[in-house]
C-alpha positions in Angstrom: 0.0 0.0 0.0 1.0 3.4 -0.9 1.7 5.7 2.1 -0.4 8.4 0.4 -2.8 6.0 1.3 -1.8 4.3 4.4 -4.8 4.2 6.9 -3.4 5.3 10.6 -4.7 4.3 14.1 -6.8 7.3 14.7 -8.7 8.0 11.1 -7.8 11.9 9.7 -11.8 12.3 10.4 -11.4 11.6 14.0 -10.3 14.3 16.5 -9.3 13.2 19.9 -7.1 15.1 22.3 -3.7 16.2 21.2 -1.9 19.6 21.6 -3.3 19.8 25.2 -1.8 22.5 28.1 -1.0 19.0 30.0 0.8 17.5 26.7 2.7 20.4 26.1 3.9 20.7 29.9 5.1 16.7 30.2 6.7 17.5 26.6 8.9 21.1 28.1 9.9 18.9 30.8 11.3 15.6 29.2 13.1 18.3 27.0 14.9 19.8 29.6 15.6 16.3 31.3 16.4 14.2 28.5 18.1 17.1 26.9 20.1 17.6 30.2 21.6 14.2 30.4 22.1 13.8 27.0 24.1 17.0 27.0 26.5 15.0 29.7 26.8 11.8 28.1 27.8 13.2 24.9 30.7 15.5 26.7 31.6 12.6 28.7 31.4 9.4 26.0 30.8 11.4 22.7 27.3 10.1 21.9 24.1 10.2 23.0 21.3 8.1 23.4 18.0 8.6 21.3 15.2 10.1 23.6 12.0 8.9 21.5 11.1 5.6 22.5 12.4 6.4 26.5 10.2 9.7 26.1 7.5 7.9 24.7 7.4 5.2 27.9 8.3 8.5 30.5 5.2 10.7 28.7 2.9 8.2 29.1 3.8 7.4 32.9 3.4 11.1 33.5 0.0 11.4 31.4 -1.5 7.8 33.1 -2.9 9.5 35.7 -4.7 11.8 33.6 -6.3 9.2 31.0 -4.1 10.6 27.9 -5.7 9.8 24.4 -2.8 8.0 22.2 -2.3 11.4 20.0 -1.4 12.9 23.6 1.3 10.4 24.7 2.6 10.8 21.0 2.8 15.0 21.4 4.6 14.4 24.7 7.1 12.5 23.5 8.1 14.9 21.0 9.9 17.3 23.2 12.0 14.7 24.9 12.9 14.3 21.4 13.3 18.0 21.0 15.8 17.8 24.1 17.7 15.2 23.1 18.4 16.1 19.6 19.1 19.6 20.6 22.0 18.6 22.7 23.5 16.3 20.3 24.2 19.1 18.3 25.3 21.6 20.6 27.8 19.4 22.2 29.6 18.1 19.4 30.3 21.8 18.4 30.3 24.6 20.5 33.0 23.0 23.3 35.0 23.1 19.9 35.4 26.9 20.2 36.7 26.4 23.8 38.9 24.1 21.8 40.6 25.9 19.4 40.7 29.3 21.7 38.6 30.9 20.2 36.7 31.0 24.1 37.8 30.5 27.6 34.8 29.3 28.6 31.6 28.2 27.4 29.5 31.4 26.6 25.7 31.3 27.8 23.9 33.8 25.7 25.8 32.7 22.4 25.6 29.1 23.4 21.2 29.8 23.6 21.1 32.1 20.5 22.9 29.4 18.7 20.9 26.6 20.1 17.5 28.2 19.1 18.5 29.1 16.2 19.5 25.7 15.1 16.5 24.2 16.8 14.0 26.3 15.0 15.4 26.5 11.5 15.5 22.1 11.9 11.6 22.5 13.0 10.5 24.8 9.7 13.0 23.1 7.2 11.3 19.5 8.3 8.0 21.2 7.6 8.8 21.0 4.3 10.6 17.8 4.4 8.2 15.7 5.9 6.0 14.7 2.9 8.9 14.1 1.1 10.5 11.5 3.7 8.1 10.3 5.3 5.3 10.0 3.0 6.4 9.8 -0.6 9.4 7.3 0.2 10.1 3.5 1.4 11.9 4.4 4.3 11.4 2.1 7.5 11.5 4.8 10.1 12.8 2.1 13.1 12.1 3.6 15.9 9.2 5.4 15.0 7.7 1.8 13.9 9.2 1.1 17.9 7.3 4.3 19.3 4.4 3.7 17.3 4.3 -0.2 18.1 5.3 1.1 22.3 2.2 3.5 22.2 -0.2 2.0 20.3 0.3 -1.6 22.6 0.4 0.6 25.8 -2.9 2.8 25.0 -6.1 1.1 24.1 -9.3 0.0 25.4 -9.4 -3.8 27.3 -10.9 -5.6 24.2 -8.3 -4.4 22.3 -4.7 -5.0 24.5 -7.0 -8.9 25.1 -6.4 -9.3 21.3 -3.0 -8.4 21.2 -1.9 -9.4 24.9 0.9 -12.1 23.8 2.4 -9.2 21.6 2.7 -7.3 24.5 4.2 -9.9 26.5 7.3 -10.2 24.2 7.9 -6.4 23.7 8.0 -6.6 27.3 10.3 -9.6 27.6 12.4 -7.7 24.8 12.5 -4.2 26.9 13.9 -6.6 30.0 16.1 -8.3 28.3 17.6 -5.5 26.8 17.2 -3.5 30.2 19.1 -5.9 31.5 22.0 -6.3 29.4 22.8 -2.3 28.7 22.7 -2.4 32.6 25.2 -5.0 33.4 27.7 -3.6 30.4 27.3 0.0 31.7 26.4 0.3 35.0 27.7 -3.1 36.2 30.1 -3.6 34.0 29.8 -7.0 34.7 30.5 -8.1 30.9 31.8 -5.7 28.0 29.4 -4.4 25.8 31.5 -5.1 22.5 34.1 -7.6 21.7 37.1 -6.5 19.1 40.6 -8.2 17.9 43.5 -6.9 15.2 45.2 -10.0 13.9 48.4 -10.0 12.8 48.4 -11.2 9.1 52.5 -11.6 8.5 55.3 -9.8 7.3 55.1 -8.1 3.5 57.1 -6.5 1.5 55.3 -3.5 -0.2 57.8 -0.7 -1.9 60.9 -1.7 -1.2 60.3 -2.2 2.4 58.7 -4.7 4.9 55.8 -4.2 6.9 53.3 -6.3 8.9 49.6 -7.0 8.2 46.8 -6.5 10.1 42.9 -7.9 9.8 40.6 -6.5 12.3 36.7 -7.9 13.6 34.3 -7.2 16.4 31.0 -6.9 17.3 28.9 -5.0 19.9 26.5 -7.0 21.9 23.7 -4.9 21.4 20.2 -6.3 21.7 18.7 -2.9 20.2 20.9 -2.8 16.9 19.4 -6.6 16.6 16.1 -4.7 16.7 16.7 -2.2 14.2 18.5 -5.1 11.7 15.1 -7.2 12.4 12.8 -4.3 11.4 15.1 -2.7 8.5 15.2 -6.1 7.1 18.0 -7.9 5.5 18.6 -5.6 2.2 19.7 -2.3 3.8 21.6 -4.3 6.6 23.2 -5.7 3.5 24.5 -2.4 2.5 25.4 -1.3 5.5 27.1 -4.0 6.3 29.3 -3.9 3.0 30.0 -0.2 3.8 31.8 -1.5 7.0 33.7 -4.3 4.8 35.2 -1.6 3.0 36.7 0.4 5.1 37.2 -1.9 8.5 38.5 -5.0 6.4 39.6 -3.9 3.1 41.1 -0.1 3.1 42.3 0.0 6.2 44.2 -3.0 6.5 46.1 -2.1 2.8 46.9 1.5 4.3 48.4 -0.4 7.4 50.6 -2.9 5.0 52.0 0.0 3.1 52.3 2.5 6.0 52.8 0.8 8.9 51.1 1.1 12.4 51.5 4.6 13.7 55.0 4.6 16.2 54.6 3.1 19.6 50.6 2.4 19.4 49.4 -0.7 20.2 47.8 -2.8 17.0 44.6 -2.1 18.1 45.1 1.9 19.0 46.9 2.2 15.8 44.2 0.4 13.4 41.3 3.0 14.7 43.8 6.0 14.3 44.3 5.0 10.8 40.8 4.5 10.3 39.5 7.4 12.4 42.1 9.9 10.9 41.6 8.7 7.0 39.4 5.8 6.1 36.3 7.4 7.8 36.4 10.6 5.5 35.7 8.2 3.0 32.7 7.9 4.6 32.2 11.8 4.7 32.9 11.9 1.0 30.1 9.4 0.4 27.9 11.0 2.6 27.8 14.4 0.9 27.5 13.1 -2.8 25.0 10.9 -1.5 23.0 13.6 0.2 23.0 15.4 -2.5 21.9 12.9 -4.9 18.9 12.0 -2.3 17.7 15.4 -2.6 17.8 15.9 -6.3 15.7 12.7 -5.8 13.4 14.0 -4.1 13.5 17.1 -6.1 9.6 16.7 -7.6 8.3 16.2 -4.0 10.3 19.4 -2.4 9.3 21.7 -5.2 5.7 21.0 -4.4 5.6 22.8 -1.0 7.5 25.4 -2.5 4.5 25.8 -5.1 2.7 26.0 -2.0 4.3 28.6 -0.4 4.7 30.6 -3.7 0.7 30.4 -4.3 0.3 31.5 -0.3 2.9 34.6 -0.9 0.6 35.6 -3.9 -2.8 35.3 -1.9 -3.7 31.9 -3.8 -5.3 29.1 -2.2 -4.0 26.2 -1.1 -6.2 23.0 -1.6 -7.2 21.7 1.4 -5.7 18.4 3.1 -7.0 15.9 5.4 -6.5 16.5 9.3 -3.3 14.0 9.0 -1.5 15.6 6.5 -1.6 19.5 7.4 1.8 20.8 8.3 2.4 24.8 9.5 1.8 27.3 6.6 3.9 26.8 4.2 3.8 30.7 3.4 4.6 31.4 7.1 7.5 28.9 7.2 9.2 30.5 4.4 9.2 34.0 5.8 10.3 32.9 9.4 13.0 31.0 7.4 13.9 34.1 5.9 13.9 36.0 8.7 15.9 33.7 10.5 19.3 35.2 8.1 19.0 38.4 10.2 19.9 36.5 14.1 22.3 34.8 12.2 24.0 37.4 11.1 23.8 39.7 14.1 25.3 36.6 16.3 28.1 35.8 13.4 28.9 39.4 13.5 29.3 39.8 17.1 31.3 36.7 17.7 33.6 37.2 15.1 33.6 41.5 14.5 33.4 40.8 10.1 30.7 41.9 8.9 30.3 41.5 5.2 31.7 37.2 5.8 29.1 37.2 8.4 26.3 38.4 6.0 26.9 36.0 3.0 27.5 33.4 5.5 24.3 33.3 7.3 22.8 33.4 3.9 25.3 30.3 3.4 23.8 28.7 6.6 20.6 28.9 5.5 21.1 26.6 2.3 23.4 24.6 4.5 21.2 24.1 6.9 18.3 22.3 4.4 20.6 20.3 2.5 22.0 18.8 6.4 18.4 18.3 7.1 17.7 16.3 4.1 20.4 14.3 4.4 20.0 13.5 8.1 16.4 13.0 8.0 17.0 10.3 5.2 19.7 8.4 6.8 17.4 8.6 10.2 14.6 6.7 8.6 17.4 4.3 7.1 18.6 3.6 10.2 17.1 5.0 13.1 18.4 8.5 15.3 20.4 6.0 17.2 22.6 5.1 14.9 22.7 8.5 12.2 26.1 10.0 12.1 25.3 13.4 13.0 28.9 13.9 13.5 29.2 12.9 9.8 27.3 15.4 8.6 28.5 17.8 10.7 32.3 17.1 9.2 30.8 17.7 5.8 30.0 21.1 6.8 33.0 21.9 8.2 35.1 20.8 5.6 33.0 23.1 2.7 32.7 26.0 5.4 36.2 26.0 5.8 37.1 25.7 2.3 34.8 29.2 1.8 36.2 30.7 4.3 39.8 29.8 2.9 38.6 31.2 -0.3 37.9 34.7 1.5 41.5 34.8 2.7 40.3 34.6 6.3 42.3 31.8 8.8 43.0 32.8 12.4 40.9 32.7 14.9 38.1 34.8 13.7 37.5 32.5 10.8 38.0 29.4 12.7 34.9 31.0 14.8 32.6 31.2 12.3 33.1 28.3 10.6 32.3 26.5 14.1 29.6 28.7 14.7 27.7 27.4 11.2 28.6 24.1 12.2 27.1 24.5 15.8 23.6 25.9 13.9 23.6 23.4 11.0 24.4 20.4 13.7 21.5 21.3 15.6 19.8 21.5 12.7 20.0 18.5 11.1 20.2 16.5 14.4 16.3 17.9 15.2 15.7 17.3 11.6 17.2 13.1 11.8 14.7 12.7 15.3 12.0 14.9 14.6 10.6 12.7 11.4 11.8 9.8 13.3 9.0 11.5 16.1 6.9 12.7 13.3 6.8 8.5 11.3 5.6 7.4 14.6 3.1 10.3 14.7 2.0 9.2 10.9 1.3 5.3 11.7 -1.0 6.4 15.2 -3.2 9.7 13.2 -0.9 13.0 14.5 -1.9 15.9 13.2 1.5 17.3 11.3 1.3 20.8 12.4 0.7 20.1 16.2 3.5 18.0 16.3 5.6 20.5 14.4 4.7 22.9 17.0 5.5 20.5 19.7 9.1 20.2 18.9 8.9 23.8 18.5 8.2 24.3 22.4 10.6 21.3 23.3 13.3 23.4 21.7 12.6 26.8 23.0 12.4 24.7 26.5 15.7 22.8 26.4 18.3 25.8 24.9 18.4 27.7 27.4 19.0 24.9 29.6 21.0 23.5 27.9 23.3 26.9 27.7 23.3 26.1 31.7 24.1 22.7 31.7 27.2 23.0 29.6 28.8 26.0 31.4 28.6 24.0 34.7 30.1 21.2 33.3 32.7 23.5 32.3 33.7 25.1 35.3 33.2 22.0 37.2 35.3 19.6 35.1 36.6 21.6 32.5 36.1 20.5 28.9 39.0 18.5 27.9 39.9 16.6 31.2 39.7 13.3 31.8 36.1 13.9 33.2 34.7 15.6 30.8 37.1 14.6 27.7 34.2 15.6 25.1 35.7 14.0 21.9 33.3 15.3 19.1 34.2 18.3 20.0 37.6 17.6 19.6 37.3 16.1 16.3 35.4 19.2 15.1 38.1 21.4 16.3 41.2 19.4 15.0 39.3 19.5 11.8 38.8 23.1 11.5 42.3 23.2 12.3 43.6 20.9 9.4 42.1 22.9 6.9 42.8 26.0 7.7 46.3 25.0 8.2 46.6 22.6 5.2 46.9 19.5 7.0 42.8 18.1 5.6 43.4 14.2 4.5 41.4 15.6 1.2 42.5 12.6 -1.0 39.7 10.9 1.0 36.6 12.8 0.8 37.1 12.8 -2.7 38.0 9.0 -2.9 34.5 8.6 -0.5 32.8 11.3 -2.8 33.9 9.5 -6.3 32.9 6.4 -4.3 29.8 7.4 -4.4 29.2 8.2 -8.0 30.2 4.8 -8.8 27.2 3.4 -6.4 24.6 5.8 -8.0 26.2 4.1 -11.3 25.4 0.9 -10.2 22.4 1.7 -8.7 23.2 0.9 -5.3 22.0 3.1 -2.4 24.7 5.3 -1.3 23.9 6.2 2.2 23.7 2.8 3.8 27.2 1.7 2.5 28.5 5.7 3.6 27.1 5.0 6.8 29.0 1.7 6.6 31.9 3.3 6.3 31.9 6.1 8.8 30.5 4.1 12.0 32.3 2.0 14.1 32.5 -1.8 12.4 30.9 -3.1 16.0 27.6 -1.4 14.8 27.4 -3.0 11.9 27.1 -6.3 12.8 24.6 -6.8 15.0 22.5 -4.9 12.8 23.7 -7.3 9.7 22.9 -10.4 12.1 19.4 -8.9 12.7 18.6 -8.5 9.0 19.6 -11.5 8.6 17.0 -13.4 11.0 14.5 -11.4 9.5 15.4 -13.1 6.1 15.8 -16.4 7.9 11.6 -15.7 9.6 10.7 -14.6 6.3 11.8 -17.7 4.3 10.6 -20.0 6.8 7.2 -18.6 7.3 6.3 -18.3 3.7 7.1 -22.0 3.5 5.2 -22.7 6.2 2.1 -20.8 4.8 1.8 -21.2 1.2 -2.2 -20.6 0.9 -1.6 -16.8 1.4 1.5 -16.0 -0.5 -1.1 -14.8 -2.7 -2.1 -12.4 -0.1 -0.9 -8.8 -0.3 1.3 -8.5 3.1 0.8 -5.7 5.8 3.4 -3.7 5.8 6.0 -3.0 9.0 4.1 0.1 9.6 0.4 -1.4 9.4 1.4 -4.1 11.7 2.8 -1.6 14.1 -0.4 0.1 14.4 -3.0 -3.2 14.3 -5.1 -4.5 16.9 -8.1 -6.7 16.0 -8.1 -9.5 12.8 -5.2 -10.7 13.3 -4.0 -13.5 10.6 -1.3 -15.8 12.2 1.1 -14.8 9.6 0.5 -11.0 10.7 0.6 -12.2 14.1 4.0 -13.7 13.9 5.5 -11.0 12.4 3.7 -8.2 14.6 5.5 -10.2 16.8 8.6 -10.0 16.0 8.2 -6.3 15.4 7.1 -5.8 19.1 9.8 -7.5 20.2 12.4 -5.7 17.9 10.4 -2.3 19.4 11.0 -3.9 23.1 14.9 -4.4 22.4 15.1 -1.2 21.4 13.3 0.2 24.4 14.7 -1.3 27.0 18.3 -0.8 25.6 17.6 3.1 25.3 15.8 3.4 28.4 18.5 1.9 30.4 21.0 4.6 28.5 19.4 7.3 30.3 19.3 6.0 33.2 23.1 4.8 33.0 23.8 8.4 32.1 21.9 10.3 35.0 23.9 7.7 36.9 26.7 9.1 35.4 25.8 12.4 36.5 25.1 11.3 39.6 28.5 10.1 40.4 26.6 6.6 41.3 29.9 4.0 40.8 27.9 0.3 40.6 30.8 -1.0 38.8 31.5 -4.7 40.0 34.7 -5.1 38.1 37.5 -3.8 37.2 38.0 -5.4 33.8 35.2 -7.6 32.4 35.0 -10.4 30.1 33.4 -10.0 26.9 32.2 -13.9 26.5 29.3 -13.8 28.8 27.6 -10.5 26.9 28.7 -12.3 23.6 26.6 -15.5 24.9 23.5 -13.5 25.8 23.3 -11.3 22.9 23.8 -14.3 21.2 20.8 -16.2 23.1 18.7 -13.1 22.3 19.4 -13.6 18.4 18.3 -16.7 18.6 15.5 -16.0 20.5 14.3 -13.1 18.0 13.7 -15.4 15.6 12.3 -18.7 17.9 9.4 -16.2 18.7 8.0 -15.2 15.5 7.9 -18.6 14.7 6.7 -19.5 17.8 3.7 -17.3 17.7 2.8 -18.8 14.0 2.6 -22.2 15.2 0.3 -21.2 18.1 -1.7 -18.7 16.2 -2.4 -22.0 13.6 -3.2 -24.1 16.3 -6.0 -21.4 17.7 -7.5 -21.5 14.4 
């Protein structure tokens, strides 16, 4: 079925509660919490953990009292989605002006402007981007298919949650589980949460000269990236997948054998330097010819809302659209997008005292800004918020900024400002962009109404900056950004990027290997994204996800053996089983299932993040060891794979013998 035509939970011609005074208050507040610890974790590990599907669970604990409709617990969930997204991208960036010395100290009212600037231009540029990933595309959305699946389970009358009871029982199981294991890697750290080995492959001789070979493999021994390989399926784990054979097993290892390990690093230490200072701009490379391509794409679906706004601007009509597909005025979004050039400027200007660069470099930002947002939404409904490399994208940005800025004859300091500065309001673009459809996919399978959730994410944004701003410059003057407490490594890429160019240093060879990469893929008409993503995240993540698709393929092929009499059956898709309740087949059943279960892995593995990192924050030390074995985690995640796959099947059988 077409998604033009997809058929929600709540019908567009039903109106139940939704933008409520208590939805919007539960949504300000998981903004400023979840945005809050997120902004620690990510200055203390250099990630942070996706707040939908834990803000889903926490809005709905908060709303139970009150008797929330489904729409309500969906619109409350968007600001801790708001909060976390927010403070992804202000942490990856603006400690990098701390950084490169640019500022002694974090700056509050900068740090805000910055951050609600950011927020808001992600918010209107989504308005326009939402029909075109979310409703005229294939995408799987993950963890909106997880929110949805969470919501819809958890909200419903008793006839209803008696139909799909055993469904619930092994999302539940899965959020345990997963619970569980996050909590004994973390907090416990009674069992790693990743296993990884360099081998040594020989001695060769390459130029002239002898060096030694290395091969390198690992997996993490994450139940949630299972979940997201399940409900992605086993094609784009494929790709993704491949992208990680390229440049974990193939590029890296021939650098090393003509190279060398870096002096006095240990094989391991030295095989991620090579990778993380060269092979992953391969990735980057990909990532932007990609991008682009995705958006010329799109191209047909993008220049309809600007028909729309063009027609508003003249005093046209618009024709009217059901209750579930009405975004913000298109007219109005335009202007305030517009508009938005005139803070940028104004903060450009007063950070960096040159005026004219300022000007055509908010103008810049504002392009920049869309084409970040397009390209993180896409790889977000590839592969869930989770796992998009914001960081990626953020790189990209950096790297043409800087090159601009070059161009202009501008290096010190002042320069080196700016071009942080666009990257601080493009980052937090794009990262509210990559969760907000995520949010928004969810909001689509249960009958959201567009515009309310757009304003939503709105207030969750204007809640969490200035918080935010806070957050950071205690951490600062408490830790000190760059300590062993509060090491915050994004940052420090961004900075020692911004750095490289300016001063010549910029591995360039590689983002234009990655980028020609690229064009080859869109020659052979394989999706570029999934294999860039591939290439730029750690080889652990791609894995489990591959191992995930793969069961799904495994279920598939065994179930349509099993059931021959309805191959001729159209099949639900992921997103209509996410939302179904009542007349249930047993082939819907099992996979409904094992999408429930996927959504539970995924719960309970981000849930017990946030909880790890307010622990974290807390100072709480639960740690039972002081170095733990990898095997028993490996045996687990490896039960739960198994398990994944014994359920679906499981719930086939039983659903035939019920019949």
């Amino acid at each position: 079925m077409s998604r033009e035509d997809f058929q929600p939970l709540i019908p567009p011609e039903k109106i139940v509660p939704e933008l409520t005074i208590k939805a919007i208050l539960v949504g300000v507040i998981l903004a400023i919490i979840m945005g809050s610890a997120n902004a620690y974790l990510g200055l203390y590990a250099g990630m942070t953990v996706s707040a939908a599907i834990p803000g889903a669970i926490m809005a709905l604990a908060l709303l139970k009292p009150f008797k929330p409709s489904v729409l309500e617990v969906t619109l409350g969930m968007m600001g801790a989605a708001a909060g976390e997204a927010l403070a992804a991208g202000v942490i990856f960036t603006i400690p990098a002006l701390v950084v490169i010395g640019a500022w002694q100290q974090i700056h509050y009212l900068e740090t805000t402007i910055i951050a609600l600037i950011g927020g808001v231009l992600g918010v209107l540029w989504m308005v326009l981007l939402r029909r075109a990933l979310i409703v005229k595309t294939d995408l799987p959305f993950p963890e909106g298919i997880a929110v949805a699946a969470v919501i819809n389970t958890a909200v419903g009358s008793e006839e209803e949650e008696e139909e799909t009871a055993g469904g619930s029982v092994w999302m539940l199981v899965g959020a345990v589980l997963a619970g569980i294991v996050k909590f004994c890697q973390v907090s416990l750290n009674v069992f790693k949460g990743k296993i990884e080995y360099v081998v040594n492959a020989g001695k060769y001789g390459v130029l002239g000269k002898s060096t030694e070979g290395y091969f390198y493999g690992g997996t993490a021994a994450s139940p949630a990236l299972l979940g997201v390989g399940y409900i992605i399926g086993p094609r784009i784990a494929a790709y993704v997948f491949a992208g990680g054979l390229l440049g974990w097993i193939i590029i890296t290892p021939l650098i090393i054998v003509s190279t060398g390990l870096p002096a006095g690093t240990p094989a391991l230490d030295g095989f991620m330097l090579i990778w993380g200072d060269y092979v992953r701009y391969l990735g980057v490379g990909a990532m932007v010819v990609g991008g682009l391509y995705t958006i010329w794409k799109l191209r047909e679906n993008l220049m309809h809302g600007v028909k729309e706004a063009v027609i508003g601007l003249r005093g046209g009509t618009v024709e009217t659209k059901k209750r579930t597909d009405r975004d913000l005025d298109i007219k109005k979004v335009f202007l305030a997008i517009g508009f938005m050039v005139i803070p940028v400027f104004l903060i450009y200007s007063w950070m960096s005292h040159m005026y004219v660069v300022s000007l055509f470099m908010a103008i810049l930002l504002v392009l920049f800004a869309f084409v970040a947002s397009a390209i993180a939404g896409y790889m977000a409904g590839l592969l869930g918020s989770s796992n998009n490399p914001i960081s990626g994208v953020t790189v990209a940005v950096l790297l043409m900024v800087s090159i601009i800025m070059l161009a202009f004859g501008v290096t010190g300091t002042s320069g080196m400002t700016i071009v942080i500065g666009m990257a601080a309001v493009v980052c937090c673009a794009a990262a509210i962009s990559g969760d907000v459809l995520q949010s928004m996919a969810a909001g689509q399978m249960l009958g959201a109404t567009p515009w309310k959730q757009q304003l939503a994410e709105m207030f969750g944004v204007i809640a969490a900056a200035p918080v935010l701003a806070i957050v950071i410059q205690a951490l600062d003057k408490a830790y000190k950004i760059g300590s062993y407490d509060l090491p915050a490594p994004q940052a420090f890429l961004m900075g020692g990027i911004v750095k490289g160019v300016i001063g010549g240093e910029m591995v360039w060879p590689f983002v234009i290997a990655g980028a020609f990469l690229a064009l080859v893929l869109i020659l052979m008409d394989i999706p570029v994204l999934p294999v860039a993503i591939g290439i730029y995240l750690p080889f652990t993540l791609s894995v489990p996800i591959l191992i995930g698709g793969i069961v799904r393929a495994l279920v598939d092929k065994k179930l349509k053996k099993l059931s021959p009499e309805e191959e001729e059956e159209e099949e639900l898709s992921d997103w209509e089983m996410a939302i179904k309740k009542t007349g249930i087949k047993p082939k819907e059943r099992a996979h409904r299932t094992g999408l429930l279960f996927s959504a539970g892995l995924i719960a309970g593995e981000a849930l017990m993040g946030v909880i790890g990192a307010f622990l974290i924050i807390g100072h709480v030390n639960l740690g039972l060891l002081e170095e733990a074995p990898a095997w028993p985690g490996m045996l687990i995640w490896g039960y739960i794979a198994f398990l994944l796959g014994y359920v679906v099947l499981r719930e086939f059988r039983k659903a035939r013998y019920e019949d």
